[in-house]
C-alpha positions in Angstrom: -153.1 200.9 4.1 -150.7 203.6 4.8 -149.5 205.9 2.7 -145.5 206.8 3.3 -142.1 208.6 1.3 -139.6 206.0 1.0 -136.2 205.3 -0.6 -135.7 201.7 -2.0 -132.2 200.0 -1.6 -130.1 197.5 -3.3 -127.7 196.8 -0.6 -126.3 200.2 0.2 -127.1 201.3 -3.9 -130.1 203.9 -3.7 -132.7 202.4 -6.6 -134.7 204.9 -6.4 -135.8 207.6 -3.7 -139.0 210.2 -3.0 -141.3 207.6 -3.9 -144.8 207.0 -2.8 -145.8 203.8 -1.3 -148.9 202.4 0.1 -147.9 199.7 2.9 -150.5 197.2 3.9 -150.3 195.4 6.8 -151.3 191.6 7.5 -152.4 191.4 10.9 -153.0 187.7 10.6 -149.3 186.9 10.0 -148.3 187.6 14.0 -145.2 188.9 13.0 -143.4 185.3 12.3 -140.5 185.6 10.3 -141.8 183.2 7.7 -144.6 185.8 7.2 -143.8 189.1 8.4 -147.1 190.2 7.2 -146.6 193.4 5.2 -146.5 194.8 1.3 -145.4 197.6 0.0 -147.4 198.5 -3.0 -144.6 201.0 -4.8 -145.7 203.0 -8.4 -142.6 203.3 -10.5 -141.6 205.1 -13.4 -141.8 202.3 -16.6 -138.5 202.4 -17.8 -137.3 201.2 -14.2 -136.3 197.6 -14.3 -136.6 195.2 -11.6 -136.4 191.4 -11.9 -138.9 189.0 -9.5 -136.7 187.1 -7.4 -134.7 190.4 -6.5 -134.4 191.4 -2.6 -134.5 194.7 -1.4 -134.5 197.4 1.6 -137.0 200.0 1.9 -136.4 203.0 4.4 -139.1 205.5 5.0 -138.8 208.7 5.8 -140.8 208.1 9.2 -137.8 206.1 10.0 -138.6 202.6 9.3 -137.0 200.3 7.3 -136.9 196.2 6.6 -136.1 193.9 3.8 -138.6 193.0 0.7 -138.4 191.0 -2.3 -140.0 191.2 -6.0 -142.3 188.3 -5.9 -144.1 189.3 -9.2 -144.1 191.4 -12.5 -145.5 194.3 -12.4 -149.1 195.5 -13.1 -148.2 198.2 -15.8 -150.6 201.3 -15.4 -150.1 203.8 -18.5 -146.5 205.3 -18.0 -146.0 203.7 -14.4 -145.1 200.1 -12.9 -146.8 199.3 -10.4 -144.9 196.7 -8.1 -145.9 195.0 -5.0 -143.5 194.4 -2.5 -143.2 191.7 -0.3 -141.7 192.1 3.1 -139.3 189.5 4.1 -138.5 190.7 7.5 -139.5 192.8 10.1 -140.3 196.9 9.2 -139.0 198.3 12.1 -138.2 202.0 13.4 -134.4 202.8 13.9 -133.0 202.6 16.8 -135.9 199.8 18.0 
């Protein structure tokens, strides 16, 4: 897993920004666009409501960005949620 700063958007909306995710990367999936093979693990504050089904961008600060979706609750961890999520494209650099 890799550990990066990213901002997570709802169409051009900012959600939320300066957060810490862990990305983990499926090197079984090949890249197909049925199964990109990534997850962005994401810890957010508790009060922070989003609905499974929901699709999303992520942008890093490294410059990457792709689309995810909320496949699940979260796991709730004391004052944080902690939401996995899924990645329904490609995470690619800009400009690639």
């Amino acid at each position: 897993m890799e550990e990066v700063e990213a901002t997570l958007f709802d169409g051009e909306t900012v959600v939320v920004t300066g957060i810490a995710v862990l990305l983990d990367f499926d090197d079984a999936a090949g890249g197909s666009p049925d199964s990109p093979g990534w997850h962005a693990h994401a810890r957010l504050p508790l009060g922070m409501v989003l609905e499974p089904g929901e699709e999303m961008r992520i942008e890093t600060t490294d410059g990457r960005s792709g689309p995810v979706a909320i496949l699940g609750p979260p796991t709730i961890e004391g004052d944080v949620a902690l939401h996995v999520l899924t990645g329904i494209g490609p995470l690619v650099r800009s400009g690639a």
